[in-house]
C-alpha positions as CSV (number, residue, x, y, z in Angstrom):
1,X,181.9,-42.3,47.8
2,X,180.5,-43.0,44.4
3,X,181.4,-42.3,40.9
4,X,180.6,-39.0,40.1
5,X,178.3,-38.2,36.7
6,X,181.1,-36.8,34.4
7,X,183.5,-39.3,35.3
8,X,180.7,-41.9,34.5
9,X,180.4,-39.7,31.0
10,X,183.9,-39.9,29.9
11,X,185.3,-43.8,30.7
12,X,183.8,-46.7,28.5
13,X,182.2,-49.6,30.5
14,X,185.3,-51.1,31.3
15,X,187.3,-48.3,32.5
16,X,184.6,-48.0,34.7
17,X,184.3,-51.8,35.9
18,X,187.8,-51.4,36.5
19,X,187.4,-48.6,39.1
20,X,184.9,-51.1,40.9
21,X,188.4,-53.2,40.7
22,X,190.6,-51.0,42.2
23,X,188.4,-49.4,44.9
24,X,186.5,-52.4,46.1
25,X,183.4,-50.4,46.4
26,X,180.6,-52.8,46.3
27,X,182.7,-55.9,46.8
28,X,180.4,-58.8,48.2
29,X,183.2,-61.6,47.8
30,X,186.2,-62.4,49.0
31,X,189.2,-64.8,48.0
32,X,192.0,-66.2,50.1
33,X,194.5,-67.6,47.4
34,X,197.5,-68.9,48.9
35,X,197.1,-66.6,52.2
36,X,196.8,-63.3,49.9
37,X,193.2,-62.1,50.0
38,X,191.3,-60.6,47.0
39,X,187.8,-59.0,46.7
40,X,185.5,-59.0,44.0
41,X,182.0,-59.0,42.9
42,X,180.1,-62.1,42.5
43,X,177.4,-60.6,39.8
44,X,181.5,-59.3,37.3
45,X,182.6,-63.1,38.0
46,X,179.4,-64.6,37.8
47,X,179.1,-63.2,34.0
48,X,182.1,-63.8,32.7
49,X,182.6,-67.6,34.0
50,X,180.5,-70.1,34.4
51,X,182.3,-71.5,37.4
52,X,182.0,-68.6,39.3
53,X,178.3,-68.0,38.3
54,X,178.0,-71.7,40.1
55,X,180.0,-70.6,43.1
56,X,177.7,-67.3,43.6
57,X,174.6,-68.0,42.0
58,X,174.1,-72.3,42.0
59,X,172.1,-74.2,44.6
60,X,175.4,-74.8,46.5
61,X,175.9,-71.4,46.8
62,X,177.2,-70.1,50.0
63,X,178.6,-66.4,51.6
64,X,181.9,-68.5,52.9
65,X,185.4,-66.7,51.9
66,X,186.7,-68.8,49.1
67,X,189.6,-70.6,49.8
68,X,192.1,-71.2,46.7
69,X,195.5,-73.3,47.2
70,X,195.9,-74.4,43.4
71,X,197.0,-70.7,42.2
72,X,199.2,-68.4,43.2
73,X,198.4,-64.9,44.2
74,X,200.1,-63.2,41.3
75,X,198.0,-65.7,38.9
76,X,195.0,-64.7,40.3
77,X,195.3,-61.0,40.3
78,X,195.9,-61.7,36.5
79,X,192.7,-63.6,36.1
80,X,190.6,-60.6,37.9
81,X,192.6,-58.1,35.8
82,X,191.4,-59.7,32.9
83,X,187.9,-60.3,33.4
84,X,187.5,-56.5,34.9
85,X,188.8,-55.1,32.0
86,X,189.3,-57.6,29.3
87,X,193.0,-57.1,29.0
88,X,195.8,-59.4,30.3
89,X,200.0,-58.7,30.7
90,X,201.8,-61.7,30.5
91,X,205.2,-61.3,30.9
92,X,206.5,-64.8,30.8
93,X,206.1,-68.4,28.6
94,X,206.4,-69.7,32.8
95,X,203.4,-66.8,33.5
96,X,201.4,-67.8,30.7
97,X,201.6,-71.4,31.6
98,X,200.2,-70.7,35.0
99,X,197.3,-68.3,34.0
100,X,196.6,-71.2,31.2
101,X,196.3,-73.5,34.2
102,X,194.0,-71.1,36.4
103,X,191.7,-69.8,32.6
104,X,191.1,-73.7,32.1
105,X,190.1,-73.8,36.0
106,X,187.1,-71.3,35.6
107,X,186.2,-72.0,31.8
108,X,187.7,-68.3,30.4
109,X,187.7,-69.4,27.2
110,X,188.8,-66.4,25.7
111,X,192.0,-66.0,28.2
112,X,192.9,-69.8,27.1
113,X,193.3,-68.6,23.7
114,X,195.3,-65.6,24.5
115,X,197.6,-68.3,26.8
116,X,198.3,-70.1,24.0
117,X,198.9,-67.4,21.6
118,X,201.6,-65.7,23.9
119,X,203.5,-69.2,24.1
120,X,203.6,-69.9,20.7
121,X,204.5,-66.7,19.7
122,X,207.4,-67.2,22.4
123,X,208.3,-70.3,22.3
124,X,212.2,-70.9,21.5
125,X,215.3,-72.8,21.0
126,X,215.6,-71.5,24.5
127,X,212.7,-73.1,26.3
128,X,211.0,-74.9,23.8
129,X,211.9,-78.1,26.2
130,X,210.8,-76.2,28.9
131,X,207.4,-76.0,27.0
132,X,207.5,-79.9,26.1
133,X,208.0,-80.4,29.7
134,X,205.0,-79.7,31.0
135,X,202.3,-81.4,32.3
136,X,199.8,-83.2,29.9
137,X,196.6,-81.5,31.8
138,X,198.1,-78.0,30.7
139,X,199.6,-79.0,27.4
140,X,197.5,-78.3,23.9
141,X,197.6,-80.0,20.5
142,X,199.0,-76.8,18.6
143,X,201.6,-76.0,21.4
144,X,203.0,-79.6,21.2
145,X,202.8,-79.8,17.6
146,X,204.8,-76.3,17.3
147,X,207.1,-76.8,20.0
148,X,207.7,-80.8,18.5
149,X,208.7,-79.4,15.2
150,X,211.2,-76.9,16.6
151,X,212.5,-79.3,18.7
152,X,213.2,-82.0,15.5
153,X,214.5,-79.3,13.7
154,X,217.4,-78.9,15.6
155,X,218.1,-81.6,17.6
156,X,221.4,-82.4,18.0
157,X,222.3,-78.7,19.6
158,X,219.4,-79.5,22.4
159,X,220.2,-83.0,22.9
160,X,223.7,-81.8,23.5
161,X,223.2,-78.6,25.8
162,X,219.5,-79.3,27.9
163,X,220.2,-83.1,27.9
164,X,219.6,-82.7,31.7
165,X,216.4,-80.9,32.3
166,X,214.8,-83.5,29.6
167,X,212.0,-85.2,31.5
168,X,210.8,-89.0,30.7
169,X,207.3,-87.7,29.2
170,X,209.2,-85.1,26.7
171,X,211.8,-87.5,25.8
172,X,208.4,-90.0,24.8
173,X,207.2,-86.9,22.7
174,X,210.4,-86.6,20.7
175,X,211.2,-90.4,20.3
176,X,206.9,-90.9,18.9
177,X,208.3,-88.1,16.0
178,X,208.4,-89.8,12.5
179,X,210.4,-86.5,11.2
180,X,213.4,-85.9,12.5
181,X,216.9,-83.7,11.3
182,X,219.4,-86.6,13.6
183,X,220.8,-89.7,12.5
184,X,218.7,-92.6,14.6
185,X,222.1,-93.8,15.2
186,X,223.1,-90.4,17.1
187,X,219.6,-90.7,18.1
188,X,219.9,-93.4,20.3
189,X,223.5,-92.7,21.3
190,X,221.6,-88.9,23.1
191,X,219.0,-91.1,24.8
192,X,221.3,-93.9,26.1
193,X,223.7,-91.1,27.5
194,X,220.4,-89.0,28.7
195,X,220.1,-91.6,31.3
196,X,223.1,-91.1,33.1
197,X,221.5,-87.6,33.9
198,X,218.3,-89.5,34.9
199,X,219.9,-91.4,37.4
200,X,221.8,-88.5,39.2
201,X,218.4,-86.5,39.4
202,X,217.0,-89.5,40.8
203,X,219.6,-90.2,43.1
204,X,220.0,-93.7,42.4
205,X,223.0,-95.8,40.9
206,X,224.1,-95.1,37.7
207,X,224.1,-98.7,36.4
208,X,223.3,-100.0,33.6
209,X,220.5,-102.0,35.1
210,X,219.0,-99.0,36.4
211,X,219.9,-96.7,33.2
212,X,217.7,-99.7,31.4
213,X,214.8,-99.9,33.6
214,X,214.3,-95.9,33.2
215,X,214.1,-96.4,29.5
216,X,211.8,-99.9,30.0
217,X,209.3,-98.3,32.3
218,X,208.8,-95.3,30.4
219,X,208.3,-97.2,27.8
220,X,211.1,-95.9,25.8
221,X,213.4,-98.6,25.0
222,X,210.8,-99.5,22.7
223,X,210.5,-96.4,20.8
224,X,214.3,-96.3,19.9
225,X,214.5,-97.8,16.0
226,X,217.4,-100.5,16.2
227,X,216.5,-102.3,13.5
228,X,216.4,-99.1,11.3
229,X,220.2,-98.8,11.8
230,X,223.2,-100.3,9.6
231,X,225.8,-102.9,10.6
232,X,227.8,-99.6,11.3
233,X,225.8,-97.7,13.0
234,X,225.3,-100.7,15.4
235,X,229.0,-101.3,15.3
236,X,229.6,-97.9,16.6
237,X,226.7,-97.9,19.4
238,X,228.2,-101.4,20.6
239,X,231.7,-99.5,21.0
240,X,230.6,-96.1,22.7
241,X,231.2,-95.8,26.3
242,X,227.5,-95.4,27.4
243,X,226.4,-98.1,25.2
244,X,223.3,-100.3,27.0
245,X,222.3,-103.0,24.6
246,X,223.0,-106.7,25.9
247,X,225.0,-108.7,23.8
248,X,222.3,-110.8,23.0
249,X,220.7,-107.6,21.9
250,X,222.9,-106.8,19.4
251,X,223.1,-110.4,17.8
252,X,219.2,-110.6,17.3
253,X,219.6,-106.6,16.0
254,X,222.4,-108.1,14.3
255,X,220.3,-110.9,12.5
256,X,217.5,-108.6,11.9
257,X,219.4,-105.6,10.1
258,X,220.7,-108.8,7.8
259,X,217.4,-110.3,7.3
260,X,218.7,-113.8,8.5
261,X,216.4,-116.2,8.1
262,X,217.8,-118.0,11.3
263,X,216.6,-115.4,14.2
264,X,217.4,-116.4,17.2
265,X,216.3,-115.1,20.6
266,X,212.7,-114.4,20.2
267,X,211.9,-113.9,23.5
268,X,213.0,-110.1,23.3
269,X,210.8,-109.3,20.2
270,X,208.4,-107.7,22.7
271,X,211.0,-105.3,24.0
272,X,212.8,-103.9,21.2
273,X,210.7,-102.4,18.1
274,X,210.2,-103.7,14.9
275,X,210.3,-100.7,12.9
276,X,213.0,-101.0,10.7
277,X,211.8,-98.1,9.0
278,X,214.4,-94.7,9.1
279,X,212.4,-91.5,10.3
280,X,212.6,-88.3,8.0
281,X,214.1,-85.2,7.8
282,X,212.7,-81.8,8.4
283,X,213.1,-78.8,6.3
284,X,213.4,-75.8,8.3
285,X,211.8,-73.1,7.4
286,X,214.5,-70.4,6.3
287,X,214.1,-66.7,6.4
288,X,216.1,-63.6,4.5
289,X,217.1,-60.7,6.4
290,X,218.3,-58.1,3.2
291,X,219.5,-55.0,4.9
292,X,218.4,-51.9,2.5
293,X,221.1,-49.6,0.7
294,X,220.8,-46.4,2.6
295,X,223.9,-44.5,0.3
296,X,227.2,-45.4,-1.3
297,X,230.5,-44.8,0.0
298,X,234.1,-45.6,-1.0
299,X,235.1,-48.6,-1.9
300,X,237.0,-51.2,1.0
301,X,240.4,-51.5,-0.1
302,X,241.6,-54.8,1.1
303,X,245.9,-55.3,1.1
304,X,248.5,-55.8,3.2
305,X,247.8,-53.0,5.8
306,X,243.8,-54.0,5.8
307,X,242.8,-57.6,5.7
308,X,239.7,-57.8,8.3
309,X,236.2,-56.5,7.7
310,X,234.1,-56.6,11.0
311,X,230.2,-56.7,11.7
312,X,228.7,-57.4,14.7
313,X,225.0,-58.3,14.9
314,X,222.5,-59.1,18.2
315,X,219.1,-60.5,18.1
316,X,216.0,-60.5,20.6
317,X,215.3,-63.8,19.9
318,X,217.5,-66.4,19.4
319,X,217.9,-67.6,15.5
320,X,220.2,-70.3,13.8
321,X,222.3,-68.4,10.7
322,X,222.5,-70.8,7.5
323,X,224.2,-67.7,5.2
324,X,226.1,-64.4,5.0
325,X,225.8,-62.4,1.9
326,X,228.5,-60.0,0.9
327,X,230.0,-58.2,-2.1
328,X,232.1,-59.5,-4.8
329,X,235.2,-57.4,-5.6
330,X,235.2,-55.1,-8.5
331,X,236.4,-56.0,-11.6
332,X,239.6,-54.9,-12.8
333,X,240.0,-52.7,-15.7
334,X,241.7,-55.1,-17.6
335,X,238.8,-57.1,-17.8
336,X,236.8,-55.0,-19.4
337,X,239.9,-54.1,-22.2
338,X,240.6,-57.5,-22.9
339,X,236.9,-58.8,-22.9
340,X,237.8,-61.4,-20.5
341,X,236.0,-63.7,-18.4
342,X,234.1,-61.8,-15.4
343,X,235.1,-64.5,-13.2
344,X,238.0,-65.3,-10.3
345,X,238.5,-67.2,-7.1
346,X,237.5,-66.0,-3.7
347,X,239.2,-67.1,-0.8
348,X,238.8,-65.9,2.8
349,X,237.7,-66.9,6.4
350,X,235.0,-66.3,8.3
351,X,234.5,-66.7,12.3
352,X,231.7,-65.8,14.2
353,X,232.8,-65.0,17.7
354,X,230.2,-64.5,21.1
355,X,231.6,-61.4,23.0
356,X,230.2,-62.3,26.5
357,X,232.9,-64.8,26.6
358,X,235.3,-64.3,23.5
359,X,234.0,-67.8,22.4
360,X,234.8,-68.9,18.9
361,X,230.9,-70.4,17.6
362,X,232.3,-70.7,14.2
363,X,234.5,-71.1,12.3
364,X,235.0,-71.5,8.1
365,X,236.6,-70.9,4.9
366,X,235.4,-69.8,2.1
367,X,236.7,-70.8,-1.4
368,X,234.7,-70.7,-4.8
369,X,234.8,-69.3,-8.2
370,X,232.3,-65.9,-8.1
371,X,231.6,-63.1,-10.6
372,X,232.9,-59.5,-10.3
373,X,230.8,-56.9,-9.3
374,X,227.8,-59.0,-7.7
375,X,226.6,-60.5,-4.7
376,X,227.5,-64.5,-3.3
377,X,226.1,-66.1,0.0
378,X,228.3,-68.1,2.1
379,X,226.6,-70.9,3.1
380,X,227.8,-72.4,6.5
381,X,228.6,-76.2,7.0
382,X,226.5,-76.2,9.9
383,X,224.2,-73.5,11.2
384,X,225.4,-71.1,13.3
385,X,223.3,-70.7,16.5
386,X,223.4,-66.7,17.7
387,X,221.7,-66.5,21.2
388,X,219.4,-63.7,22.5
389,X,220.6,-60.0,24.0
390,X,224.4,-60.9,23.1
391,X,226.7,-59.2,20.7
392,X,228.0,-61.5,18.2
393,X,230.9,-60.6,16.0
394,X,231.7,-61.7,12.3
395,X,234.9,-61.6,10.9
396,X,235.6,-61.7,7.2
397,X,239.9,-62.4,7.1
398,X,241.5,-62.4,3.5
399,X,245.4,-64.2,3.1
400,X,247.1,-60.8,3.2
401,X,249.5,-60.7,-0.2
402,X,252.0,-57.7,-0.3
403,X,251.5,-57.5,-3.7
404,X,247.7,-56.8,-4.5
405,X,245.3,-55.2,-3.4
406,X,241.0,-55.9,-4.0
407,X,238.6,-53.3,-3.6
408,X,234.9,-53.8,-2.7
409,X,231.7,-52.2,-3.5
410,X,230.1,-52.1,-0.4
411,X,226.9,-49.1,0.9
412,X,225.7,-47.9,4.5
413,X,223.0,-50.4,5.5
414,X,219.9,-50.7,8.0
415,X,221.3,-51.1,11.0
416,X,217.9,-52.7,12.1
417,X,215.9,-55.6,10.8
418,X,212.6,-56.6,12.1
419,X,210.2,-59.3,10.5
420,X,209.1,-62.5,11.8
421,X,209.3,-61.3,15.4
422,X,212.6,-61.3,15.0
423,X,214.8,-58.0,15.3
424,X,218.4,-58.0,14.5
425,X,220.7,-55.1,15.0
426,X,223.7,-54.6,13.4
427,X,227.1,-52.7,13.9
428,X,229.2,-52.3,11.1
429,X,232.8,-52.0,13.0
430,X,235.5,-49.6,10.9
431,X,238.4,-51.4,8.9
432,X,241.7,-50.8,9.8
433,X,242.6,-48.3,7.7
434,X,239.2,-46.0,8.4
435,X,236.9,-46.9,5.6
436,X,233.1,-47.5,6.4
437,X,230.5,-49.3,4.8
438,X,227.9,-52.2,5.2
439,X,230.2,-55.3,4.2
440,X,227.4,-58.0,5.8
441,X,224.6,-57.2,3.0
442,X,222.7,-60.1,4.7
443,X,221.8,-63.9,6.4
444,X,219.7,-66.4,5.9
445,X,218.3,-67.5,9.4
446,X,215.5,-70.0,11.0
447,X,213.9,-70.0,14.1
């Protein structure tokens, strides 16, 4: 049966191209992709890509079932949703990478774009190897130059935890960066121990023969700046456990760090690089979440019966924490009789603890001369990383004294901050002694 008038009347054109979609009337095509089969209409597909126009319409043309084996079913249906009705749900960097792969396929130009918008837009501390990892035919300038920056950024954490699912081609990516936030001597001491995971996935020896020859055919040996190092850096890469330079090696590195004029062993010149030049830090790009006043409330008392203030905070994308603001006690009365200084020493400790498994992810004290009545941010000696969809808890402790007692200005705050794709929640737990307030005025956090 065909669309009726008013129905015709009251859709736009694609509500009712997307009808044609769902009830296959007037389909004169049909797909088999990967054993699922789709039908269509060659003169939908024939406007929208050229491919297809060639397929249906081209002097090659043909009334054959097309067979597909390069895309999976899933994929496909995404591709036909899209050019039906112009809209596309990806749900998935791993999704988007395979409709990129099938939009590239039939020249949807327009779906390309919106491929590459979703991945950058998701991209992550959690998967922005994953990302790096793929293929060069479904890679693109932007992503690689996004996803390379995030990666230098923070390098030591990834080295340390996705060492393993690093592949040779990514590993080139990183090592061809001229901006980087790692030592080259910590540097090199990631990629000689990155090996050892190379040769288990390839199921061969773990020797150091074999853990050379991986970085020597994938042309990465050369790529690793030796002659950028010190005498102690080299010192301390001779003496680690996973260390793969040849003592010849290390003399003519050796020589070359001191700028002897009696170099020996030229006949390695072509394997090692020249570049004695050190590669350069990155600046991340550091944002402020302020959490707005929403009304006052009494003071926090901290003494001998209450010494911990709690907050505990979750985020939907993961983010590395540089700074926690808080308040400054209030001033005593006797400082404003006396005409005093408004000044006096903070001391306290701060741990940030994962709840999913009661893991300590930081830990730090906190000890510096701060002014009554205002605001200070704690800046941590490393950044804190706080993973996705987990409830993180941040402990302020102070040195309970039986004697005093500080009180704190402190408000009821957003419990919700969302800018920068990021959204952060927060739960300000209770003090012992039943007091409530917004302690945790605010971080300063990176991607």
């Amino acid at each position: 049966m065909g669309l009726k008038s008013n129905e015709i009347s009251q859709t736009n054109l694609y509500d009712r191209v997307k009808k044609l979609l769902v009830s296959l009337e007037w389909s004169d095509c049909k797909f088999s992709v990967s054993g699922k089969d789709f039908k269509a209409h060659k003169l939908i597909l024939g406007i929208s890509s050229p491919v297809f126009e060639a397929m249906f319409y081209g002097p090659l043309s043909n009334n054959k079932d097309v067979i597909i084996t390069d895309i999976e079913p899933d994929i496909f249906q995404l591709v036909l949703n899209y050019i039906y009705t112009d809209k596309v749900d990806i749900s998935s960097v791993e999704q988007a990478f395979e409709l990129l792969y099938a939009s590239r396929k039939y020249l949807l130009q327009s779906l390309v774009e919106i491929c590459i918008t979703f991945i950058q837009e998701n991209i992550s501390i959690d998967n922005v190897i994953e990302v790096l990892n793929y293929p060069e035919y479904l890679q693109d300038k932007q992503l690689i130059t996004y996803s390379l920056k995030l990666f230098c950024e923070h390098p030591s954490y990834l080295l340390h935890e996705y060492k393993n699912i690093i592949t040779h081609s990514c590993m080139k990516i990183i090592l061809e960066a001229e901006e980087i936030n790692i030592k080259e001597k910590d540097l090199i001491k990631h990629v000689f121990e990155w090996t050892i995971c190379q040769c288990k996935q390839s199921n061969i020896y773990c020797t150091i023969e074999n853990r050379r020859n991986i970085l020597i055919n994938n042309g990465i040996f050369k790529l690793l700046r030796f002659c950028a190092l010190t005498i102690n850096d080299l010192e301390e890469i001779v003496k680690d456990t996973n260390n793969l330079l040849y003592p010849f090696e290390t003399e003519y590195i050796m020589e070359v760090i001191k700028k002897s004029e009696n170099i020996t062993h030229n006949n390695i010149i072509n394997l090692l690089s020249s570049n004695d030049i050190p590669r350069s830090s990155l600046k991340p790009q550091w944002y402020f979440c302020h959490r707005s006043p929403l009304r006052s409330v009494a003071p926090i008392v901290i003494d001998i019966n209450n010494f911990i203030v709690h907050t505990r905070i979750k985020v939907n994308k993961p983010i590395f924490v540089n700074s926690l603001c808080i308040p400054t006690r209030m001033a005593p009365a006797v400082t404003f009789r006396n005409n005093t200084p408004k000044l006096y020493s903070e001391q306290l400790s701060i741990s940030v603890v994962s709840e999913s498994d009661n893991n300590v992810v930081k830990f730090t004290n906190f000890m510096n001369t701060v002014e009554y009545d205002s605001v200070v941010d704690i800046e941590l000696n490393e950044p804190c990383l706080i993973k996705k969809d987990k409830w993180y808890k941040i402990s302020f402790m102070w040195t309970h004294n039986r004697f005093t007692s500080y009180s704190y200005v402190v408000e009821v705050r957003d419990r919700v901050y969302k800018s920068h794709k990021i959204l952060v929640e927060f739960d300000d737990s209770l003090t012992t002694n039943g007091r409530s307030g917004s302690f945790l005025g605010g971080l300063k956090f990176c991607l």
